[in-house]
C-alpha positions in Angstrom: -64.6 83.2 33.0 -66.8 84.9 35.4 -66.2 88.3 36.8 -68.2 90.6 39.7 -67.1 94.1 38.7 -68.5 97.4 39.5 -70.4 99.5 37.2 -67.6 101.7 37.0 -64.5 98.9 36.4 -66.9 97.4 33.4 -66.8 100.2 30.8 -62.5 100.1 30.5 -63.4 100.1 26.6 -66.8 101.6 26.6 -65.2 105.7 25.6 -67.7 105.9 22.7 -70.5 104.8 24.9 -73.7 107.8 25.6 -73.2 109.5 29.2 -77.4 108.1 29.6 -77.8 104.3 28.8 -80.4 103.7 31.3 -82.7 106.4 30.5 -82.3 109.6 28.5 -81.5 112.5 30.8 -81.0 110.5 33.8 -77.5 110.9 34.4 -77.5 113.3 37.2 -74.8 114.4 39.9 -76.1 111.5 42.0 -76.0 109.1 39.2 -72.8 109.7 38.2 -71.5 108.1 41.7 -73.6 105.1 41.7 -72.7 101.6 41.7 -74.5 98.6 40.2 -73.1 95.1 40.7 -73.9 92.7 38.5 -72.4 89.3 36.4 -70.4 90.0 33.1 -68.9 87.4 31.0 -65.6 88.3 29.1 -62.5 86.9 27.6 -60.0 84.5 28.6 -56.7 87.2 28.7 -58.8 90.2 28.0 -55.9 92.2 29.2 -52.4 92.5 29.7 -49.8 93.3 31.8 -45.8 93.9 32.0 -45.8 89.9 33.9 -47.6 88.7 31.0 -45.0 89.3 27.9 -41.4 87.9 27.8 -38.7 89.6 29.3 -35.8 91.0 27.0 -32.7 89.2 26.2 -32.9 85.2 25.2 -30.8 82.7 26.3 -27.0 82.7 25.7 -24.6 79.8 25.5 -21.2 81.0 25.5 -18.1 78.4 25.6 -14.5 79.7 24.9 -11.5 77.1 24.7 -7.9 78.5 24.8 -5.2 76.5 23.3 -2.3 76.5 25.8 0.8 75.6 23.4 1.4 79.4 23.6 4.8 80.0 22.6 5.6 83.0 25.2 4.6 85.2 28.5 2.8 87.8 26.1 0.8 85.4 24.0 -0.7 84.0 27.1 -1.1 87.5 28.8 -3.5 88.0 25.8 -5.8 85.5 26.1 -6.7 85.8 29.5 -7.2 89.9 28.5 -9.2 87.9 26.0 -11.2 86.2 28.3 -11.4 88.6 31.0 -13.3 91.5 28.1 -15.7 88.3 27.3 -16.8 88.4 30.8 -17.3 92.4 30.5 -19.1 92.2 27.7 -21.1 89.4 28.1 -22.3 90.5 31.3 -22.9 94.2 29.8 -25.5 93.3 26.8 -27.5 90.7 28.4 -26.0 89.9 32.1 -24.8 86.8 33.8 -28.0 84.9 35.7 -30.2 81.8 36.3 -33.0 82.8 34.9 -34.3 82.1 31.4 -33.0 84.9 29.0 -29.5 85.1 30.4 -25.9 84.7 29.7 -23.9 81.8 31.1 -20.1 81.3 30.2 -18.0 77.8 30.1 -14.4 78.5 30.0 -11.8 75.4 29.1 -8.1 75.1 28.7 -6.7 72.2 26.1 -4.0 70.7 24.5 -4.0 67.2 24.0 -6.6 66.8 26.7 -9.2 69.2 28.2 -9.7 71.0 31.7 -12.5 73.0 32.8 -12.3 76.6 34.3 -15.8 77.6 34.2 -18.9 76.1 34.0 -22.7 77.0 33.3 -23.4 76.4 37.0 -21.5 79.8 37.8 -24.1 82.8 37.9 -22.4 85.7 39.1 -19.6 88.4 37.1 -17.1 88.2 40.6 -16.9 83.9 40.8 -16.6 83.8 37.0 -13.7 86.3 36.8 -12.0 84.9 39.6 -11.8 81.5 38.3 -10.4 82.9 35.2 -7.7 84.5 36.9 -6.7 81.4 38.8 -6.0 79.8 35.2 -2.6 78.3 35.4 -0.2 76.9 32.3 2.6 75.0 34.3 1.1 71.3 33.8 0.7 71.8 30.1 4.4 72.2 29.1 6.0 69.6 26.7 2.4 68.6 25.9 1.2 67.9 22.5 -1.6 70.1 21.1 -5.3 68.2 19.8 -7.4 70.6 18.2 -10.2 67.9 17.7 -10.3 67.1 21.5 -10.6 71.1 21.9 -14.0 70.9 19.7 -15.6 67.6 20.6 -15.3 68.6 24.4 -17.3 71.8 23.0 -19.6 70.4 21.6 -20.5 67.7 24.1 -20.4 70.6 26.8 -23.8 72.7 24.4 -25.6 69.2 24.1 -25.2 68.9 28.1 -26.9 72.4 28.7 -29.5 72.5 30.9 -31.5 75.0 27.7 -30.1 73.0 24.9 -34.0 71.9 24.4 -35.2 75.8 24.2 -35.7 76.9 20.4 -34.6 80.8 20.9 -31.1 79.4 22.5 -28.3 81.1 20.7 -24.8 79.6 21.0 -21.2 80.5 20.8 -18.1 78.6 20.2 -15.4 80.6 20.5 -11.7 79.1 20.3 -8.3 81.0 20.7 -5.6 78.8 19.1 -3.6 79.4 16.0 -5.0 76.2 14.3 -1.9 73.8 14.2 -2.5 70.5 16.0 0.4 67.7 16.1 0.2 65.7 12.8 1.0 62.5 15.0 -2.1 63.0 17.3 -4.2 64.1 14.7 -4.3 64.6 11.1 -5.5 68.1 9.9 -8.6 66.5 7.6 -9.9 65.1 10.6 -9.9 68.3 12.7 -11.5 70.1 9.8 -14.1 67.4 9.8 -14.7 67.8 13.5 -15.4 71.7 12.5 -17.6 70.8 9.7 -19.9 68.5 12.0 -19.9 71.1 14.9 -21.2 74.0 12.8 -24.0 71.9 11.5 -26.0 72.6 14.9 -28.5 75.2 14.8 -28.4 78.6 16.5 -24.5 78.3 17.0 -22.0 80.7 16.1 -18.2 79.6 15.7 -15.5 82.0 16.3 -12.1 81.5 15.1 -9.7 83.9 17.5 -6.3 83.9 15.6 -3.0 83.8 17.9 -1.2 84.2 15.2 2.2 83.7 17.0 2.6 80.2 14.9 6.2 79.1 13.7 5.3 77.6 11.0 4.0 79.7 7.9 1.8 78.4 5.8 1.2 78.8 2.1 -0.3 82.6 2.8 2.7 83.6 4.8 0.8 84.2 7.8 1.3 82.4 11.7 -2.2 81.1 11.4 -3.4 77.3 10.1 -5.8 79.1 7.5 -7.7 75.7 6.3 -8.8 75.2 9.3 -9.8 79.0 10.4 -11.6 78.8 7.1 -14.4 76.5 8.8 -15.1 78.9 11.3 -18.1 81.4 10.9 -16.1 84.1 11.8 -12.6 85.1 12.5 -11.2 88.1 14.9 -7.4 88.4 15.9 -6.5 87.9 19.6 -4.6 91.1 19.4 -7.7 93.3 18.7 -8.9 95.3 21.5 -12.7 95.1 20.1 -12.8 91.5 19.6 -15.0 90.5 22.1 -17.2 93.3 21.5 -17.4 92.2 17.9 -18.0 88.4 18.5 -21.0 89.1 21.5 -22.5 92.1 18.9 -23.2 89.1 16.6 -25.6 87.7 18.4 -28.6 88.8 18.4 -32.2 87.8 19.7 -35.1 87.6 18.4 -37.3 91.0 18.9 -40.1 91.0 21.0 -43.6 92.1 21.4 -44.0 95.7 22.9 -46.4 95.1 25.9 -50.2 96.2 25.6 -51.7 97.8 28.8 -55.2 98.5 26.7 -56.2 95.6 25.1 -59.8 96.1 24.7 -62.0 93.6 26.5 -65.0 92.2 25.3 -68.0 91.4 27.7 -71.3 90.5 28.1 -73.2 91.7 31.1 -76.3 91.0 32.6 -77.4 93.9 34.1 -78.0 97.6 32.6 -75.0 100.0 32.6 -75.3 103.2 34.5 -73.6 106.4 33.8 -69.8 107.2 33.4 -68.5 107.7 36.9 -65.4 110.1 37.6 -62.6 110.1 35.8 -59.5 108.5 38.1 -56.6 109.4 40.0 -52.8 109.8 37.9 -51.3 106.4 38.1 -47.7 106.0 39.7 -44.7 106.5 38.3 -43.1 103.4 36.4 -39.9 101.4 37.3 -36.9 102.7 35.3 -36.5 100.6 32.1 -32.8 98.4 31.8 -30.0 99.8 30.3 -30.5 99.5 26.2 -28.0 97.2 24.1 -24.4 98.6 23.0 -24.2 101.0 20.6 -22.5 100.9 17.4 -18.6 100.5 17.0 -17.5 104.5 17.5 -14.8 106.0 14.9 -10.9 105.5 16.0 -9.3 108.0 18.5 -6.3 109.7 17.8 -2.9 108.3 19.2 -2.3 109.0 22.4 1.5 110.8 23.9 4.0 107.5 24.4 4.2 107.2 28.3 6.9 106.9 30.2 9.5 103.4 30.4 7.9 101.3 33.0 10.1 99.7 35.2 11.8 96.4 34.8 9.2 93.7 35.5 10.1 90.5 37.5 11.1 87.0 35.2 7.9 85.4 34.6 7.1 82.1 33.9 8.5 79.6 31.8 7.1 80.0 28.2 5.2 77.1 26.9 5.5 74.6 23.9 7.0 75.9 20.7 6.0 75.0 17.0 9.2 74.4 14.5 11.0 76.8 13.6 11.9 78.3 9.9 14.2 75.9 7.5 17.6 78.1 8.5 19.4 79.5 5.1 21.8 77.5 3.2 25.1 77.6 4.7 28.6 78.9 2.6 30.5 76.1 1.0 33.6 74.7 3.4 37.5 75.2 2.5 38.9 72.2 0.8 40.8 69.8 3.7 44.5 68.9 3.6 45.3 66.1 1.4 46.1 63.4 3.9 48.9 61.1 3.6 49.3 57.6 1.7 47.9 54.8 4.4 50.3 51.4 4.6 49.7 48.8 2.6 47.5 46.2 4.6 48.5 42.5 5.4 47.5 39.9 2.8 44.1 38.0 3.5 43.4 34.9 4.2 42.7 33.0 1.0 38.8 32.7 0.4 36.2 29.5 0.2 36.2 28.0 -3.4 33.4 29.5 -5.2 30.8 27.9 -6.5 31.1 26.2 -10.1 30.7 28.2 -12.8 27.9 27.3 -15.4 28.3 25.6 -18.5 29.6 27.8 -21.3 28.9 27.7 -25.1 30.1 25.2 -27.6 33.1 26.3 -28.9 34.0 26.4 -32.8 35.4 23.2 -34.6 39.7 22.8 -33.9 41.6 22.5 -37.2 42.5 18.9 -38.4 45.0 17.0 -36.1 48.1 15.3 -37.4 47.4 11.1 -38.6 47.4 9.0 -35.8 49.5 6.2 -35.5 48.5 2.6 -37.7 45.3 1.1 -36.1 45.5 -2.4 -34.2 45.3 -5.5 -36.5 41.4 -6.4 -37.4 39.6 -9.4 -36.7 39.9 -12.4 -39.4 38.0 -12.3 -41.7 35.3 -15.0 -42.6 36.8 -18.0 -44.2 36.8 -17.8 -48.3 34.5 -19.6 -50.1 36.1 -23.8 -51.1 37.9 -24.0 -54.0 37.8 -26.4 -56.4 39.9 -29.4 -54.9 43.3 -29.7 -56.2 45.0 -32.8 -57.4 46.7 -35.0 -54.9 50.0 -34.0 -54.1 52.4 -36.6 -52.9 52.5 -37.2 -49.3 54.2 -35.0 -47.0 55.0 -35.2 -43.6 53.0 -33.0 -40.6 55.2 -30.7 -39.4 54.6 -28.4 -36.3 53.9 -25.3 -37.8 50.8 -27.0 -40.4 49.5 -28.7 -37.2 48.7 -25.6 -35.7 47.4 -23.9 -38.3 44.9 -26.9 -38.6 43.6 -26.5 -35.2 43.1 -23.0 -35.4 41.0 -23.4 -38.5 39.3 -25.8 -37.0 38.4 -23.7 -33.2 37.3 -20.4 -35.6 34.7 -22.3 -37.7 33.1 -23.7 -33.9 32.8 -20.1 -33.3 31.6 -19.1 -36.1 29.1 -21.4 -36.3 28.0 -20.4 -32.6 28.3 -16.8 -33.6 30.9 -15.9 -31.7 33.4 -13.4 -31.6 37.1 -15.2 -33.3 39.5 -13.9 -31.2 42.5 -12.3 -32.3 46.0 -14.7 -32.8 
């Protein structure tokens, strides 16, 4: 880069140079005063200025979501208060803006669905308080509380930020809630997976903010889910007056360089330095520097006097959902009743269906011997005997009846015999 500078402007880093460069003892009261111009070469950013180094602060993403199953007037009191000292402090350490290295707020209510209060394209302290204060809790009752919805929508809202891209971001997540979500909307591994997943991104700082105004107890006897606060970075009670100074005291910047107004230049000239002209007028007074960071957390006052009864406030609102309440005790054992009186006997029933038959049983054991029957029925004849020897001849008789029939029926059993046929009986 070429510069025309005076004699004078050239020698910014030249202290150590002799009063007579020209010529030895030529540096005279009219000398002193006179200018040479001439062409020096020097460095690219040879010097600085306050324009030329980063301004202080870095860029804050803050996002708070406020879990509106509070169970009364009180618990909801607190975390707008809650809210409302984020703002303050916020806009205290490094201020509320459109520029580069400041503060902007999302604000979100949730239950089993999310709605948006605040959003980064709100600038100023005055619009971001009054939209807080305008938060209402009417359209929530008898809803059902989704923590996972609460942290998605969180998430989604830091990857949608116009400086998610910028390396010195620094982010906050910051939930008030006391960590119980409705088992049939959500299962409790699943929201502490959600949590896991979330804290994974880089720069980001997860707050747990403990209601702590649960129903249901836990296995450490507190009101507050503690698996799930247990995934958090940090944790801070709703109740504690400092908490918001605690949770925007965690984040910090990165430090930056202090600003050099005499960086020595280097530069090559091509014409012969004169003399040291006259040394120069004061310079103005500088702008006043911004307000330094908060200091440390101070020791605890002492109690203050108790003031005076307030009067009786009005009826506020109706209180929102409720979480189950304690298993009651077990209850004294009843008085024995009066014996009650013998009923009348019924009227016979009809007579049932037949049943179905039974299944064969067992073979019984052998019966004793029964009595003799009575004589059998005659057998069958026999077979004919074999022939005897014939006899002599007897003397002629006569045929009576009886002899003729017992002829013929010696004769019909042979034919059946012979046919082998049953004789039949005569």
């Amino acid at each position: 880069m070429r510069l025309f500078f005076g004699l004078v402007a050239l020698v910014t880093a030249s202290s150590q140079l002799a009063q007579d460069v020209i010529n030895e003892g030529s540096c005279d009261a009219a000398g002193q005063n006179e200018l040479h111009a001439g062409t020096c070469e020097c460095e690219k950013e040879c010097c600085n200025s306050p324009n030329s180094q980063m301004d202080d602060g870095c860029p804050v993403d803050v996002i708070i979501g406020i879990d509106m199953c509070s169970c009364n007037n009180q618990t909801w009191t607190e975390m707008r208060r809650f809210t409302l000292d984020m703002v303050n402090t916020l806009s205290h350490d490094f201020e509320f803006g459109n520029n580069e290295n400041t503060v902007r707020l999302h604000v979100f209510q949730f239950m089993d669905y999310t709605k948006d209060v605040v959003g980064f394209e709100t600038f100023t302290k005055k619009e971001i308080e009054k939209k807080i204060l305008k938060m209402e809790m009417a359209e929530f009752h008898g809803k059902s509380t989704n923590i996972k919805t609460a942290i998605e929508h969180a998430e989604q809202v830091l990857e949608q930020s116009p400086r998610a891209g910028l390396a010195s971001r620094r982010s906050v997540f910051a939930i008030v809630t006391n960590g119980y979500s409705d088992d049939q909307l959500v299962s409790p591994e699943d929201v502490a997976a959600a949590a896991l997943k979330m804290s994974e991104s880089k720069g980001l700082q997860m707050v747990f903010v403990a209601r702590e105004d649960s129903s249901m107890p836990n296995k450490q006897n507190t009101h507050t889910f503690e698996d799930l606060a247990s995934h958090f970075t940090s944790r801070v009670p709703l109740h504690d007056p400092v908490a918001s100074q605690q949770i925007v005291g965690d984040v910090t910047c990165e430090e930056k360089p202090e600003v050099d107004y005499h960086r020595e230049c280097s530069c090559v000239c091509d014409v012969p330095m004169g003399c040291h002209g006259p040394g120069g007028a004061n310079g103005n007074v500088g702008n006043i520097g911004k307000n330094g960071k908060q200091g440390a957390r101070g020791h605890l006052g002492s109690p203050g006097e108790l003031g005076r009864p307030g009067k009786k406030g009005e009826v506020g609102e109706m209180g929102g959902c409720g979480m189950p309440g304690h298993e009651g005790a077990k209850g004294e054992p009843g008085n024995d009743g009066i014996i009650g009186l013998s009923g009348k006997a019924g009227e016979l029933g009809i007579k049932g269906v037949p049943g179905e038959p039974g299944s064969c049983g067992d073979k019984g054991p052998d019966g004793d011997k029964g009595p003799d029957g009575e004589p059998g029925i005659p057998g069958v004849q026999g077979e004919p005997g074999a022939h005897g020897d014939q006899g002599a001849l007897g003397p002629e008789g006569e045929l009576d009846e009886e002899t003729l029939k017992w002829l013929v029926n010696k004769i019909f059993v042979e034919e059946l015999n012979a046919f082998n046929l049953q004789t039949p009986q005569t």
